[in-house]
N, C-alpha and C positions, 0 to 999 in steps of 0.2 A: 870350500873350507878344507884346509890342510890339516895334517898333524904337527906345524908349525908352531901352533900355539901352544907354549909354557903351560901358562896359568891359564886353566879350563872356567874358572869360576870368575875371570873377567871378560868372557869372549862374549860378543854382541847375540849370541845364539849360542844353542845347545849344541855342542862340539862333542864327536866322538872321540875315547880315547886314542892313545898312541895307537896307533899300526892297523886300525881298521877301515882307515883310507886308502893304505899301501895294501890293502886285498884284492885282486886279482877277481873278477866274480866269474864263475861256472858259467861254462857257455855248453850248451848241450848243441849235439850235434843240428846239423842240418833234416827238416821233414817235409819241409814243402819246395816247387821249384815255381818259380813263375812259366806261368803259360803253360804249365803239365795240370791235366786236373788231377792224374791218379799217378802218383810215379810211385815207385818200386824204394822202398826206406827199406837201405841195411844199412845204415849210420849206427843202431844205438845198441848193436848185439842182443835186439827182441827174439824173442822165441818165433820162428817165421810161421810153427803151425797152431800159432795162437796159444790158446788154456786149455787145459780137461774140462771136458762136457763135463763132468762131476762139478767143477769146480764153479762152472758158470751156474748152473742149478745153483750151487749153494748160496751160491749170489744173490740169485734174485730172491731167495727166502728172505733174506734181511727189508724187502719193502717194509713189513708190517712191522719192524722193529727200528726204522728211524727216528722215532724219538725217544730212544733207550740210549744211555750211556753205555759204552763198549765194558768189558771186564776186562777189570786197570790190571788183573795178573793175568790174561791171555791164556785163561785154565786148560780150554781144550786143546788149544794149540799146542800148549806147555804137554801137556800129556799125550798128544798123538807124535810129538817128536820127540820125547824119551822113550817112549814104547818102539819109536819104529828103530832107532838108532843107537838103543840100551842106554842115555842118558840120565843124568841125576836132575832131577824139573828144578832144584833150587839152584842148578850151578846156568840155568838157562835164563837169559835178557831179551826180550823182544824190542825193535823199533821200527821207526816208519821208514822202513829202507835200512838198509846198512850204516847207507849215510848217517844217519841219527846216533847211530854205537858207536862211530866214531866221532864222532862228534861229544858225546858222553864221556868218552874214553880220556880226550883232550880236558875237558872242562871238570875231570874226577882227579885227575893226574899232574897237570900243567898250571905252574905259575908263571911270573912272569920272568923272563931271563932260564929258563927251562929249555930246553929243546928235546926234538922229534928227530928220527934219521931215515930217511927213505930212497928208494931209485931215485935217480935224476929221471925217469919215466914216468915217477910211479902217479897213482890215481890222484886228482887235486882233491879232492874234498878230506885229505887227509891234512894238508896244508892250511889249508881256509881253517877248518877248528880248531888245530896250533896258532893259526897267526890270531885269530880271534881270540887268543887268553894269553898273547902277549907272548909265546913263546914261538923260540926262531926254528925256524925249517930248514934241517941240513940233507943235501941232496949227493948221495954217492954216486959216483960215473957208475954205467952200468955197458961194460964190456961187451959186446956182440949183442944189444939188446937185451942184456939178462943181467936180473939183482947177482948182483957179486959179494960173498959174504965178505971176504977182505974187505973191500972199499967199503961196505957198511959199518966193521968194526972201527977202522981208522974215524971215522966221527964221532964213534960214542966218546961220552967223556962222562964230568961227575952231575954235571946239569942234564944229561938225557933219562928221558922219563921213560919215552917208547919208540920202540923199532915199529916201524908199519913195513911188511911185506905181502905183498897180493901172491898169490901160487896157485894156479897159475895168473901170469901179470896182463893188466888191461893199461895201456893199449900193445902191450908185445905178444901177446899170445904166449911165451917163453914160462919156462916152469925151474924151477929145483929141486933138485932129489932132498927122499927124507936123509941121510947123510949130511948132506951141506946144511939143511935151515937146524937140525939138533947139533951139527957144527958152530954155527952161529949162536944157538940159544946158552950154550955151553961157555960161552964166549962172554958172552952179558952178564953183566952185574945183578943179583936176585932182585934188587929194587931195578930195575928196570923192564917194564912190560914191551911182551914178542905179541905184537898181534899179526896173524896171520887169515888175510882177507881171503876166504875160499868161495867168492863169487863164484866163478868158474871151475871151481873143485869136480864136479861133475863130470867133467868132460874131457878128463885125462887119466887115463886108465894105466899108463907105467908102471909097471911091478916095484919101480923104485921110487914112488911115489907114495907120500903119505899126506893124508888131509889136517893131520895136526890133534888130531882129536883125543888121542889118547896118551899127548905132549901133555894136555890139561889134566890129565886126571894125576901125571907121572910130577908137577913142577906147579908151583902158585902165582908164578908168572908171564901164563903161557894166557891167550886169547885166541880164539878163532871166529871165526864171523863168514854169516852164510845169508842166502836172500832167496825167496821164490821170484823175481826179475828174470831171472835168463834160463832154466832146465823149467821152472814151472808155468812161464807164461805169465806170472802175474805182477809186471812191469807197473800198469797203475796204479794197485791197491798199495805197495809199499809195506812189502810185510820184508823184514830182516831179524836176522836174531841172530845171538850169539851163544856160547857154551865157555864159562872162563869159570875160574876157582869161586869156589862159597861166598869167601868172602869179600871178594872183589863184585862179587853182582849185589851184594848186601848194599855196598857202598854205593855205586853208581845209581843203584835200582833208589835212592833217597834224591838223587835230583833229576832223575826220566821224570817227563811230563807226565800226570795222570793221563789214564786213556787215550794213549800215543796209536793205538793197533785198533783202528776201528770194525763195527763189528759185519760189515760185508768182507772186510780183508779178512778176518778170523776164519771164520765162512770158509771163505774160498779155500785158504792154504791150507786149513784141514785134512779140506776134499782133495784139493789138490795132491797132498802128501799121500793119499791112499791110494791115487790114479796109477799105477806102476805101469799100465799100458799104454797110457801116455807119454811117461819119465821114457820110457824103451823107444818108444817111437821118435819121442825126440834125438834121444843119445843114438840111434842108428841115421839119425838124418847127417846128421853134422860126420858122425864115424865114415860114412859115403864120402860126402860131395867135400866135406875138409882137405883130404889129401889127394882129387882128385882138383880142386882151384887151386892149392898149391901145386900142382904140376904142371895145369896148364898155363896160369901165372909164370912159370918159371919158363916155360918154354918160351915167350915172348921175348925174352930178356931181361923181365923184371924179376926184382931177388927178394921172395917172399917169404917169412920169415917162419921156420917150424912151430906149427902151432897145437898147443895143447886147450885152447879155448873154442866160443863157437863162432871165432873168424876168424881172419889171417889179415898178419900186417905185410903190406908190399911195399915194395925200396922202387923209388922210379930215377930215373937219370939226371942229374942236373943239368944237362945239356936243352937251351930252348927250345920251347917247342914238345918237350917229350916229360917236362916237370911233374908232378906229382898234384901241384896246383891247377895246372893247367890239361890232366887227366883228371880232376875230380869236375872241374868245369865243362868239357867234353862229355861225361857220362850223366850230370846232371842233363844237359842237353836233350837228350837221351831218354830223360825219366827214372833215372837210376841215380839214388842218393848213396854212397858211401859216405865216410866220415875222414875230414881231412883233418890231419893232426898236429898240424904245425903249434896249438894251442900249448901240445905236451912237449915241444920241444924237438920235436920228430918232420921240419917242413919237406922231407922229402918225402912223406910216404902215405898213403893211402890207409884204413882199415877198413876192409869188406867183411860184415855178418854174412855166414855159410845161409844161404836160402834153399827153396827150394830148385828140382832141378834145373826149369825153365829159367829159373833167378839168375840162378850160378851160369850158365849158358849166354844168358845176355850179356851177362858183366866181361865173359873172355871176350866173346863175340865182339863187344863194344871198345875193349880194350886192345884189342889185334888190330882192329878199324884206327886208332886213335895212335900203336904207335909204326904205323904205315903209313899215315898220312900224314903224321907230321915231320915237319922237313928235318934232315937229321943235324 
């Protein structure tokens, strides 16, 4: 069944509305290969040295509390990340992932005939909860792989509701200075929401870099959005939150699902958030072996792209034989999962999660093997 159908109240079956057919569905990367029993997954930008020992502890306390309902405000969590980050707990939203806040965000903001403006890059799941409330997704060219604030304004118009920008962007690794995104916000209309996706805010340390954070206290239409997924290790529990104006979490916060944040994830990111010898040990992993697989990447010939995230995207050759397709299928071979991106619009190019050092070694290693031996 299509979105063909007119009249929904004569169709032989329950028909979805307009434009939820024309959704596009998430495809997450690659994890298993055939014939590898144990291969090497840096597809999904995981934390490669797992969770804080605190954090696992905190984990497994919740056995004895699985048949409690989780707390529908995420009290501790709410208060151990105002304390740690001088936050106001009411201007904070927890969800199951990021994903969920945007997704919130869309379905708070967006009717139908509405629109959204993002990279032609940018993360899908910003897309998917625009098209699912009926509103259309405008994608700006994004110049050398980076959000361009020009070409983002050129879309807004009187129907956009929100700008989604990631900083730094997944899957480009590529960042913006605080200059350019308070450029941009400056630019917007005040009914218009800036959310800015700081997944990977961790992990770029540029003096001329700002996380957004104190955009929200300075403007009432400013969003920033954060995850323990990639600095904290905690990828499956699905803890996300955000920090946005009073009463923009007033509002969203009336159609979040009850007890969205269950209570081993609460747990966890608690702990988590208190591990700062972890958070260090991470952020010096990636600070290493980051700019040292961009170098050796580059040496090869391949044109890998500056990265302020915990992986690097690679440009491979169009020429047969040397494809970018046909080097992610060569290192699968291999046992070495990277994630191949053509999904984003990007079919030339690779993204490698920084692992560790033996990780990052196999991947040149395997890569120098691969453009040697294919014929040029």
């Amino acid at each position: 069944m299509t979105d063909t159908v007119l009249d929904r109240s004569a169709a032989p079956r329950p028909t979805p509305k307009p434009g939820i057919m024309d959704i596009a569905p998430y495809v997450p990367g690659q994890s298993k290969v055939d014939g590898v029993e144990h291969p090497l997954k840096l597809s999904a930008n995981e934390n490669i040295l797992g969770s804080s020992p605190d954090a696992r502890e905190a984990f497994s306390t919740a056995f004895d509390k699985l048949q409690m309902y989780p707390d529908g405000r995420t009290t501790a969590l709410r208060e151990a990340l105002a304390a740690k980050y001088g936050l106001e707990p009411e201007r904070l939203l927890f969800g199951c992932g990021s994903d969920e806040i945007f997704q919130l965000l869309n379905q708070a903001f967006l009717e139908p005939g509405d629109n959204i403006v993002q990279g032609e890059f940018g993360f899908g799941a910003y897309a998917i909860g625009a098209r699912a409330c009926q509103a259309q997704v405008r994608m700006a060219p994004e110049p050398n792989y980076r959000v361009d604030v020009d070409e983002l304004l050129k879309l807004v118009d009187a129907r956009t509701r929100i700008v989604f920008v990631a900083n730094p962007a997944n899957p480009t690794g590529t960042w913006n200075s605080a200059a350019e995104i308070r450029r941009l916000h400056a630019a917007l209309p005040p009914s218009v929401v800036l959310c800015l996706d700081g997944a990977y805010a961790e992990f770029c340390h540029d003096p001329a870099y700002e996380d957004g954070m104190s955009m929200v206290r300075e403007f009432d239409n400013v969003v920033v959005t954060r995850t323990f997924s990639k600095l904290h290790g905690l990828a499956a529990l699905r803890v996300g939150w955000a920090y946005m104006p009073e009463e923009m979490a007033g509002a969203i916060d009336r159609i979040r699902l009850p007890f969205n944040v269950n209570i081993p994830a609460q747990l966890a990111a608690v702990a988590a958030l208190a591990d700062d010898e972890f958070q260090q040990r991470s952020l010096a992993l990636v600070d290493q072996w980051r700019p040292w697989l961009t170098q050796q990447l580059g040496g090869l010939g391949l044109e890998p792209l500056p990265s302020a995230a915990n992986f690097v995207l690679v440009g491979f050759p169009t020429t047969p034989g040397k494809t970018a397709k046909e080097a992610d299928a060569f290192l699968s071979a291999r046992g070495l999962i990277v994630r191949y991106v053509a999904g984003y619009g990007l079919p030339n190019h690779l993204r490698i999660t920084i692992g560790l050092e033996e990780h990052n070694r196999a991947v040149v290693e395997a890569l120098q093997d691969f453009m040697k031996d294919q014929p040029a």
